[in-house]
CHARMM internal coordinates of N, CA and C (Angstrom, degrees):
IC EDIT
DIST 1 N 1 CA 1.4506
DIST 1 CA 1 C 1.5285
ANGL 1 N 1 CA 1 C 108.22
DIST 1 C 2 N 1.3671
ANGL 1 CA 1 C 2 N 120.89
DIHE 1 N 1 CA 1 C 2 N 124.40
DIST 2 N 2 CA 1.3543
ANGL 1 C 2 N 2 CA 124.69
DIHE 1 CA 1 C 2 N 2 CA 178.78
DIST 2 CA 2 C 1.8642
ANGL 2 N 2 CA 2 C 112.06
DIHE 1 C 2 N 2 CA 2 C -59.47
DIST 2 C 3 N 1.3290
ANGL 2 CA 2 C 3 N 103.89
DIHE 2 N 2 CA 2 C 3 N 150.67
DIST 3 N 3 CA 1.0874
ANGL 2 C 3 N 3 CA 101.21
DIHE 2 CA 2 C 3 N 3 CA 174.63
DIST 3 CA 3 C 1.4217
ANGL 3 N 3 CA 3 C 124.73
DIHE 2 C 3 N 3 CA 3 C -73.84
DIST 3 C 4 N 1.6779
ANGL 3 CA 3 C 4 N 124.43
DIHE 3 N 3 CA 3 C 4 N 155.79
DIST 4 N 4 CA 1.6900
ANGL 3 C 4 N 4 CA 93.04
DIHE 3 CA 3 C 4 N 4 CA 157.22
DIST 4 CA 4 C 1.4438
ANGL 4 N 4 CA 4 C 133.96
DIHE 3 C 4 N 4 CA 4 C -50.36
DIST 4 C 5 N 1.3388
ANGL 4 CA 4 C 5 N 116.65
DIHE 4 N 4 CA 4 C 5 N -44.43
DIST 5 N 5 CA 1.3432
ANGL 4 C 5 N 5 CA 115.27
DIHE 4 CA 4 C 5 N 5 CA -169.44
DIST 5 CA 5 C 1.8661
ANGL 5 N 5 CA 5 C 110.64
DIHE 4 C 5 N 5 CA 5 C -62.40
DIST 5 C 6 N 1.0931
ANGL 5 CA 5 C 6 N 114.21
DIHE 5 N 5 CA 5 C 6 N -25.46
DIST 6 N 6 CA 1.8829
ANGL 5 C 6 N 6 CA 131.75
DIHE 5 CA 5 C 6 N 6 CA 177.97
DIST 6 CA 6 C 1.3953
ANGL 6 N 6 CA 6 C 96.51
DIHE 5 C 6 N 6 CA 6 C -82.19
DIST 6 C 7 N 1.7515
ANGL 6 CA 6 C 7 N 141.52
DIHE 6 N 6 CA 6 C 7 N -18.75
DIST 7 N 7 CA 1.2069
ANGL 6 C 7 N 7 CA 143.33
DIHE 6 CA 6 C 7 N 7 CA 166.94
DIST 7 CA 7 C 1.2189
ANGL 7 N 7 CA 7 C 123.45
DIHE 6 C 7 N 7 CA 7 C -81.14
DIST 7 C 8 N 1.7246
ANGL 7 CA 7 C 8 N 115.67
DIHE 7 N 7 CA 7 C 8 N -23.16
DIST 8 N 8 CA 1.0671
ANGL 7 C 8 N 8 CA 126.81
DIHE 7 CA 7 C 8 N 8 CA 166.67
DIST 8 CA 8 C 0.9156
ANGL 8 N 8 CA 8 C 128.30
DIHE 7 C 8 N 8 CA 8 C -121.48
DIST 8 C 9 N 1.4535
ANGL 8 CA 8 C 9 N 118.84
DIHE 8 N 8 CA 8 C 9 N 53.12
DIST 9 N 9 CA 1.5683
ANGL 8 C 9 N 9 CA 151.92
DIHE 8 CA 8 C 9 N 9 CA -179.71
DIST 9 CA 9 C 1.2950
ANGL 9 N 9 CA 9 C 89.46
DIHE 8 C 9 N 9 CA 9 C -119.82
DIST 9 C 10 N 1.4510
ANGL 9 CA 9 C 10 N 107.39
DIHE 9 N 9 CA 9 C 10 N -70.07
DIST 10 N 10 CA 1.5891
ANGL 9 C 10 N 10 CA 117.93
DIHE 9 CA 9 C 10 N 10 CA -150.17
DIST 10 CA 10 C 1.9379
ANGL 10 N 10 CA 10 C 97.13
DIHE 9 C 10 N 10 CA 10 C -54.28
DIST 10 C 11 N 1.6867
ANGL 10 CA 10 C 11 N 99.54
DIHE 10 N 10 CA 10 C 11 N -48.25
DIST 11 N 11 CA 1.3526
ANGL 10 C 11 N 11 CA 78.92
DIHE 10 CA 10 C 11 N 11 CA -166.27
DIST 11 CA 11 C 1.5599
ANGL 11 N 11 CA 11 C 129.68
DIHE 10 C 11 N 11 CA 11 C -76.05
DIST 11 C 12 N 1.2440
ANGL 11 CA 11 C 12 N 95.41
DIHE 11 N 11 CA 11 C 12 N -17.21
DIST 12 N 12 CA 1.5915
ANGL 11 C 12 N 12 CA 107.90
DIHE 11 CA 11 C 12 N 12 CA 176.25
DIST 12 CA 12 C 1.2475
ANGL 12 N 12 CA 12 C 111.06
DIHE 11 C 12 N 12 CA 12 C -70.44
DIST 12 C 13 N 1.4962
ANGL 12 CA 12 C 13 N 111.08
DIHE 12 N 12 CA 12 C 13 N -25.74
DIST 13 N 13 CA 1.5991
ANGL 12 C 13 N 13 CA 108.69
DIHE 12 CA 12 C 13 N 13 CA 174.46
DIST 13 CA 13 C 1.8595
ANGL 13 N 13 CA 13 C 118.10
DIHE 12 C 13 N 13 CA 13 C -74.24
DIST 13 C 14 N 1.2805
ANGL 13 CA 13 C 14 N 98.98
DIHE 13 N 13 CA 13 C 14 N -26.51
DIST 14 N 14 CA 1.4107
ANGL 13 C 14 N 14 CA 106.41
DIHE 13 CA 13 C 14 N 14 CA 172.61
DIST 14 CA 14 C 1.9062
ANGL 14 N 14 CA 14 C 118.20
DIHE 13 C 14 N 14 CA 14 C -72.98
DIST 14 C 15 N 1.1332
ANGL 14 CA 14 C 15 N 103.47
DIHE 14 N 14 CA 14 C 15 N -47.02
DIST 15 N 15 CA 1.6435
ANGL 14 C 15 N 15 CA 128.28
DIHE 14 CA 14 C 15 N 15 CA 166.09
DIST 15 CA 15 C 1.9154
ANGL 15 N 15 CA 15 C 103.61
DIHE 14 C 15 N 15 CA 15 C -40.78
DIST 15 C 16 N 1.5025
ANGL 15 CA 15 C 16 N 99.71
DIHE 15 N 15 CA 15 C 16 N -48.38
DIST 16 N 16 CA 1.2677
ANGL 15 C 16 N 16 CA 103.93
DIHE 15 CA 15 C 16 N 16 CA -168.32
DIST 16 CA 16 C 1.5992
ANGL 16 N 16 CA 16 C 107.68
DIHE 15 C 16 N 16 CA 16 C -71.42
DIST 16 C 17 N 1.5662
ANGL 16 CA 16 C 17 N 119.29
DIHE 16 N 16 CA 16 C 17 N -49.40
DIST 17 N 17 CA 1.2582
ANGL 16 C 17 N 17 CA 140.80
DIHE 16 CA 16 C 17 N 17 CA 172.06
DIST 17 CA 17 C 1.6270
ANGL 17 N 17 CA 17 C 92.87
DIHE 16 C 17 N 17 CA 17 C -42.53
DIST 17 C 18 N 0.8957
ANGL 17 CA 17 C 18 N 133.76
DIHE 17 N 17 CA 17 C 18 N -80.56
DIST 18 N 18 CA 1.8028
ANGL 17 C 18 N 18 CA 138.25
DIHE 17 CA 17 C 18 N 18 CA -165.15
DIST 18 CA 18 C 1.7544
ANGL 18 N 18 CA 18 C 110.44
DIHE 17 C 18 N 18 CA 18 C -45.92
DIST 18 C 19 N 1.5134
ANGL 18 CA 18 C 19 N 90.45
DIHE 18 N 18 CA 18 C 19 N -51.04
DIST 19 N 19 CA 2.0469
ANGL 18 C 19 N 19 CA 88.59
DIHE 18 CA 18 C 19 N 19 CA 171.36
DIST 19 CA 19 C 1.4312
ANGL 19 N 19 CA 19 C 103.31
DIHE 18 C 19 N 19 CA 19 C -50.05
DIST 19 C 20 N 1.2150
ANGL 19 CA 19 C 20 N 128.80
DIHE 19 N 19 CA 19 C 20 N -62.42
DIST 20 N 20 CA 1.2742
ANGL 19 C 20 N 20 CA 114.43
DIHE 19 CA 19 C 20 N 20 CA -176.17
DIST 20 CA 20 C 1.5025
ANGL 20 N 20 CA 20 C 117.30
DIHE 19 C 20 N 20 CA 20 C -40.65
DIST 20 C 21 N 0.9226
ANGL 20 CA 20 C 21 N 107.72
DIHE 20 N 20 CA 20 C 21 N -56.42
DIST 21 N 21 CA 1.9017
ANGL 20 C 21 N 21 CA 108.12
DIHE 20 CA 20 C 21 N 21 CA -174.10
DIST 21 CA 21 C 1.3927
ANGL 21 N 21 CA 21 C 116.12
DIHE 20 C 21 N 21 CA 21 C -71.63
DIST 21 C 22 N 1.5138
ANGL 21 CA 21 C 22 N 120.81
DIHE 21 N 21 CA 21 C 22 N -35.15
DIST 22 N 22 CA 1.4175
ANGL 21 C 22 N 22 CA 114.93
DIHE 21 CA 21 C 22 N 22 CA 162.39
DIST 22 CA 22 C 1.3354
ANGL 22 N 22 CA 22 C 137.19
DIHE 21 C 22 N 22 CA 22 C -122.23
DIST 22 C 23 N 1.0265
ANGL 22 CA 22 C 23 N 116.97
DIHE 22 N 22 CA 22 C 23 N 167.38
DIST 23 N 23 CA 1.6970
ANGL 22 C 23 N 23 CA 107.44
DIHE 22 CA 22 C 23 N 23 CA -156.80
DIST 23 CA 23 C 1.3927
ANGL 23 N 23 CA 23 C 107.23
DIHE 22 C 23 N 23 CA 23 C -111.12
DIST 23 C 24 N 1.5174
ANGL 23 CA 23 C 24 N 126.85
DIHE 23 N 23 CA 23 C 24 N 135.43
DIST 24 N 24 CA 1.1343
ANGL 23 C 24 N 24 CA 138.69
DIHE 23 CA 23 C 24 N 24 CA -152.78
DIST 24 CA 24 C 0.9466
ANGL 24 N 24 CA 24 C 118.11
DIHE 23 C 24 N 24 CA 24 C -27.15
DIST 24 C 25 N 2.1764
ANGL 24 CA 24 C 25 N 135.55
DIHE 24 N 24 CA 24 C 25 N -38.99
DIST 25 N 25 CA 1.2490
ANGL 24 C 25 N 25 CA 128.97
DIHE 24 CA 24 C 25 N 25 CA -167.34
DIST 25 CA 25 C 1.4404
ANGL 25 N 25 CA 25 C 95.88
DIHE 24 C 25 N 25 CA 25 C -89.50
DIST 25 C 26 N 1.0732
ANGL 25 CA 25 C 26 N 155.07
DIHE 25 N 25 CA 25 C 26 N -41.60
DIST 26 N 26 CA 0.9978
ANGL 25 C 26 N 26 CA 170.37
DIHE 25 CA 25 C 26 N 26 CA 123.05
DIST 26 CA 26 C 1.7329
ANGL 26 N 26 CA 26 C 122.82
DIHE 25 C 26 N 26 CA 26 C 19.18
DIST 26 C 27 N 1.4437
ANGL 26 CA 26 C 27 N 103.19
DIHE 26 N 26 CA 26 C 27 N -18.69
DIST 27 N 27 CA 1.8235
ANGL 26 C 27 N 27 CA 126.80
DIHE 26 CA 26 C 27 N 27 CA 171.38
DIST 27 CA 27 C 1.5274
ANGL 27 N 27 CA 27 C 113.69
DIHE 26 C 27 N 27 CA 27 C -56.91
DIST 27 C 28 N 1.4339
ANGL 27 CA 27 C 28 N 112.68
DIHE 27 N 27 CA 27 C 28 N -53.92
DIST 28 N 28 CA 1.3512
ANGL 27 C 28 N 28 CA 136.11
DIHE 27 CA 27 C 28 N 28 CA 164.29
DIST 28 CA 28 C 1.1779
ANGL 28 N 28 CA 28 C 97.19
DIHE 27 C 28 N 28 CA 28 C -17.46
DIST 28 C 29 N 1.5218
ANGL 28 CA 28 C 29 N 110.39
DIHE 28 N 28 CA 28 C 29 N -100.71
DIST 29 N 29 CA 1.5734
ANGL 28 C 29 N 29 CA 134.23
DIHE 28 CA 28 C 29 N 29 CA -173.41
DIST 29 CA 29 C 1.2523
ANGL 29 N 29 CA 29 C 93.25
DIHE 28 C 29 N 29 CA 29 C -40.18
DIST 29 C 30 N 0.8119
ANGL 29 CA 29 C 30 N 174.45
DIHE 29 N 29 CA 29 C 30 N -104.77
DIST 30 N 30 CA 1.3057
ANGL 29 C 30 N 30 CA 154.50
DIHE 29 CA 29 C 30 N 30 CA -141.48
DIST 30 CA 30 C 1.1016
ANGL 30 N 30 CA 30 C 136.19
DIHE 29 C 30 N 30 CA 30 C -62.99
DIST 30 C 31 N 1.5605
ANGL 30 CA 30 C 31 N 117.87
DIHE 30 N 30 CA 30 C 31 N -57.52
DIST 31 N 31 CA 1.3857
ANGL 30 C 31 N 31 CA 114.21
DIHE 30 CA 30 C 31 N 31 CA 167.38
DIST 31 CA 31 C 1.8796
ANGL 31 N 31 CA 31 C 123.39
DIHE 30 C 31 N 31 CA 31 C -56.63
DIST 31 C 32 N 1.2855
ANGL 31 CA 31 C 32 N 115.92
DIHE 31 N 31 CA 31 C 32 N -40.11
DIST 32 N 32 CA 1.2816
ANGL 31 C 32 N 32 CA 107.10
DIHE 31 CA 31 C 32 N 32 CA -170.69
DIST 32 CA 32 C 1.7939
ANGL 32 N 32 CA 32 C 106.63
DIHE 31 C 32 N 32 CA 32 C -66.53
DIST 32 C 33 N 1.1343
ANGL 32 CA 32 C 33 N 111.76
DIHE 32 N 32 CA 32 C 33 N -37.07
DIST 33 N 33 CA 1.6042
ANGL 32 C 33 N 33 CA 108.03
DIHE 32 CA 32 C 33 N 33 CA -177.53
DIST 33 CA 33 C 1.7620
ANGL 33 N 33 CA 33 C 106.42
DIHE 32 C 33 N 33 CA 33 C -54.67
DIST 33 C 34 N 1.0538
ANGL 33 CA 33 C 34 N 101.82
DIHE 33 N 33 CA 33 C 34 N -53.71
DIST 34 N 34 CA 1.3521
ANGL 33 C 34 N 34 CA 103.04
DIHE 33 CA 33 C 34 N 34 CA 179.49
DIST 34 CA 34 C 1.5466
ANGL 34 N 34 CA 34 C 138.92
DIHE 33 C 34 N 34 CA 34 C -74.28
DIST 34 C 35 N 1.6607
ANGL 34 CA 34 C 35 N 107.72
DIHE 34 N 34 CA 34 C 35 N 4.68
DIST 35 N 35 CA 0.8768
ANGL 34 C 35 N 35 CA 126.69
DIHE 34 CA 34 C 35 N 35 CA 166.32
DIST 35 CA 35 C 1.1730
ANGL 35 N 35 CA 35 C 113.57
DIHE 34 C 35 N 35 CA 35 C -92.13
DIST 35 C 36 N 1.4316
ANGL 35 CA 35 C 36 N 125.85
DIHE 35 N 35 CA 35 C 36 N -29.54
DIST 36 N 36 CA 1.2737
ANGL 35 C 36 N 36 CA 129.90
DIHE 35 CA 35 C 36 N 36 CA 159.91
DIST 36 CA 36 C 1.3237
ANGL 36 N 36 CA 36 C 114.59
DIHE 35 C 36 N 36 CA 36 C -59.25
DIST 36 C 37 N 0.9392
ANGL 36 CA 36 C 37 N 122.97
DIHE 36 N 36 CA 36 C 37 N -65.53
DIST 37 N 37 CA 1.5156
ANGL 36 C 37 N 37 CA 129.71
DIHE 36 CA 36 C 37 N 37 CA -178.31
DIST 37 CA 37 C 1.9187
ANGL 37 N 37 CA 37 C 109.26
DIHE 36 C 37 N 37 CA 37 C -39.82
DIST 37 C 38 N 0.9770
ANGL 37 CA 37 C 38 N 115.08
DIHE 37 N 37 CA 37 C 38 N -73.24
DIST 38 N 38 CA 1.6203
ANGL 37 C 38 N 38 CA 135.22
DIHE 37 CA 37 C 38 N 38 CA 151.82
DIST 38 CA 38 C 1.8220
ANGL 38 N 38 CA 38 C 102.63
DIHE 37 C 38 N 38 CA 38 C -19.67
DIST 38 C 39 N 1.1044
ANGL 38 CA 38 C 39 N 126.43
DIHE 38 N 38 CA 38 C 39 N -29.78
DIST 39 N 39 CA 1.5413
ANGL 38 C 39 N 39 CA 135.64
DIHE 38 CA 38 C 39 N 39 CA -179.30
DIST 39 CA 39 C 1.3091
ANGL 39 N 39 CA 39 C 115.61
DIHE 38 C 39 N 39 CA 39 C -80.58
DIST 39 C 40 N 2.0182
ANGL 39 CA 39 C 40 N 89.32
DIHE 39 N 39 CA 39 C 40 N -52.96
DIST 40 N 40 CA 1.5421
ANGL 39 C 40 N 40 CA 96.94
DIHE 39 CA 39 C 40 N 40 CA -165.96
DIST 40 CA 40 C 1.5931
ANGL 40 N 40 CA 40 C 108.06
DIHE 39 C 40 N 40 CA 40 C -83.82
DIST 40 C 41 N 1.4848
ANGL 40 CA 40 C 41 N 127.81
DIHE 40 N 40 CA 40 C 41 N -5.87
DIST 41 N 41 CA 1.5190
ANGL 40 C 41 N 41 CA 143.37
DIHE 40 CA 40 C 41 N 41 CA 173.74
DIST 41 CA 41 C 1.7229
ANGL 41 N 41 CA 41 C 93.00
DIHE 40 C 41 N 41 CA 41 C -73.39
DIST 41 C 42 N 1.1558
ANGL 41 CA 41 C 42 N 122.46
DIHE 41 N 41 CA 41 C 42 N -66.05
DIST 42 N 42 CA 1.2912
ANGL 41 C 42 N 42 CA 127.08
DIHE 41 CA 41 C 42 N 42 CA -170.14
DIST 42 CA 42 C 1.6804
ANGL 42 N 42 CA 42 C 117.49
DIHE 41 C 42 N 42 CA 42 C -53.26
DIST 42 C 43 N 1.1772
ANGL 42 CA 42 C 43 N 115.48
DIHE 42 N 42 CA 42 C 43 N -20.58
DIST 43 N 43 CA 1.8724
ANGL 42 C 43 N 43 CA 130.64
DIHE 42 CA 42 C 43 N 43 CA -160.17
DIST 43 CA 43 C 1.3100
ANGL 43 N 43 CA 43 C 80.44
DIHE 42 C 43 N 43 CA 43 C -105.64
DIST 43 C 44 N 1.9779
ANGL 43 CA 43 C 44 N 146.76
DIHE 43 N 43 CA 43 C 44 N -53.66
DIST 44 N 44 CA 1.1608
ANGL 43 C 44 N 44 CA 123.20
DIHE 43 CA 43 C 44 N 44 CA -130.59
DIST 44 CA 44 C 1.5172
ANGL 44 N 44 CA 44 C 81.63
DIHE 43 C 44 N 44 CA 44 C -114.78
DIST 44 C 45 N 1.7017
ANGL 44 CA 44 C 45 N 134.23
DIHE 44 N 44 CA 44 C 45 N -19.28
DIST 45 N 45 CA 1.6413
ANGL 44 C 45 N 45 CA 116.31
DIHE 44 CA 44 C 45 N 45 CA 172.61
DIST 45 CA 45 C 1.2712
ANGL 45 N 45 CA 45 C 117.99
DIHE 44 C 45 N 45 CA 45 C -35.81
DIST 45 C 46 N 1.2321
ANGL 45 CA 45 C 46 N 143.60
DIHE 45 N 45 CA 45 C 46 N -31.66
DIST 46 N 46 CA 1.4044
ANGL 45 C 46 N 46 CA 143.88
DIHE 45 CA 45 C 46 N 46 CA -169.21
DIST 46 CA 46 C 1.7989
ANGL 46 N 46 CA 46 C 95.03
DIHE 45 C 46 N 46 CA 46 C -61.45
DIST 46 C 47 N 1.6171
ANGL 46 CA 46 C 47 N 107.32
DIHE 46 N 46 CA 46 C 47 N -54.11
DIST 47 N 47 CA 1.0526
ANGL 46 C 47 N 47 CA 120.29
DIHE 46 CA 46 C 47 N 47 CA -169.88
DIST 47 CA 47 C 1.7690
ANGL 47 N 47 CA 47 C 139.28
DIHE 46 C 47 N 47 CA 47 C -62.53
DIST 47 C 48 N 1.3920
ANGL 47 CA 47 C 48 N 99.64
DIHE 47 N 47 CA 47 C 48 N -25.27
DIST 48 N 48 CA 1.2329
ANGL 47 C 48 N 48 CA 157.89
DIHE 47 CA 47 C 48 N 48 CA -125.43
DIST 48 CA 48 C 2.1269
ANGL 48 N 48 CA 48 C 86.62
DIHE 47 C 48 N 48 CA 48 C -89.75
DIST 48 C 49 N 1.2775
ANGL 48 CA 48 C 49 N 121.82
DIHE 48 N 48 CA 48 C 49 N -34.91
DIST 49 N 49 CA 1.4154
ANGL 48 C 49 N 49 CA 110.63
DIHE 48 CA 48 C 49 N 49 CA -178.61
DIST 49 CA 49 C 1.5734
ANGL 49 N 49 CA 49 C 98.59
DIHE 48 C 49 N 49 CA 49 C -88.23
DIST 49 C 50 N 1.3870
ANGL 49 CA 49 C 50 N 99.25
DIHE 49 N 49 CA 49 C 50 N -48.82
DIST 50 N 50 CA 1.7760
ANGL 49 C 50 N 50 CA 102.70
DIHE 49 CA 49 C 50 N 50 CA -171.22
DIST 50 CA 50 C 1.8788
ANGL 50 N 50 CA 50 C 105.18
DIHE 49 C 50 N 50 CA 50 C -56.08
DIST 50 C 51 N 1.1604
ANGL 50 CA 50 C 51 N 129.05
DIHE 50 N 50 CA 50 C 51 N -34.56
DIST 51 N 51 CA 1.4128
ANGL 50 C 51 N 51 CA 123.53
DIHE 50 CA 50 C 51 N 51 CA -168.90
DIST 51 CA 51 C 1.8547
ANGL 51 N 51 CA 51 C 105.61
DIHE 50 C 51 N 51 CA 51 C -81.21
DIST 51 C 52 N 1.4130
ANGL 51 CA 51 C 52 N 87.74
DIHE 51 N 51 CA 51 C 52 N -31.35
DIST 52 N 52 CA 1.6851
ANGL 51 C 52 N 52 CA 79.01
DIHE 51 CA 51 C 52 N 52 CA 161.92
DIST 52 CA 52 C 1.7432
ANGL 52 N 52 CA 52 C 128.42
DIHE 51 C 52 N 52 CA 52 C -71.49
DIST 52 C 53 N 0.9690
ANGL 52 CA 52 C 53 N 121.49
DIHE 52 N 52 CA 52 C 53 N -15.97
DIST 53 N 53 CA 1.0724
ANGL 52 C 53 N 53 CA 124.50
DIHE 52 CA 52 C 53 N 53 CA 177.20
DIST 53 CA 53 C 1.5077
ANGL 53 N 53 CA 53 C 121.05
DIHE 52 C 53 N 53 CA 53 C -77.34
DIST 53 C 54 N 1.4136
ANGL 53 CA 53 C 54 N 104.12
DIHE 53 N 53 CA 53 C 54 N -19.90
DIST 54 N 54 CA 1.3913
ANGL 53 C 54 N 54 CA 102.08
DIHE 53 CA 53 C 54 N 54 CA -175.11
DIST 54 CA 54 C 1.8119
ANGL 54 N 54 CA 54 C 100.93
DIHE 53 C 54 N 54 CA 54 C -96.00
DIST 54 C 55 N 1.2982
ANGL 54 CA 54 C 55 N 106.16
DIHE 54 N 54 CA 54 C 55 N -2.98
DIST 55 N 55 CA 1.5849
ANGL 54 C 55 N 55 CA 90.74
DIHE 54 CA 54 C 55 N 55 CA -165.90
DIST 55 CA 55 C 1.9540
ANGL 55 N 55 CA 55 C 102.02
DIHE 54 C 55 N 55 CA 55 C -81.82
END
COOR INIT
IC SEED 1 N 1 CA 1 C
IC BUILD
């Protein structure tokens, strides 16, 4: 199991990676979509063996 401090490397290192590519107003558009998404993964895992079965 990673440590915290190796958990909060990784993410700050990722955080850091993204400033580069987008520019401060620009956080929005990104983060909120994917916070949704990240929501709707979390609500439908329960669901997540049974919906495979039907595909």
């Amino acid at each position: 199991m990673p440590s915290p401090q190796n958990l909060s490397n990784f993410v700050w290192g990722i955080a850091d990676q993204l400033r580069g590519v987008f520019k401060p107003n620009q956080y929005g558009t990104l983060v909120l979509p994917l916070t949704i998404l990240r929501r709707m993964e979390a609500v439908m895992a329960p669901h997540r063996g049974r919906n495979l079965l039907r595909i």
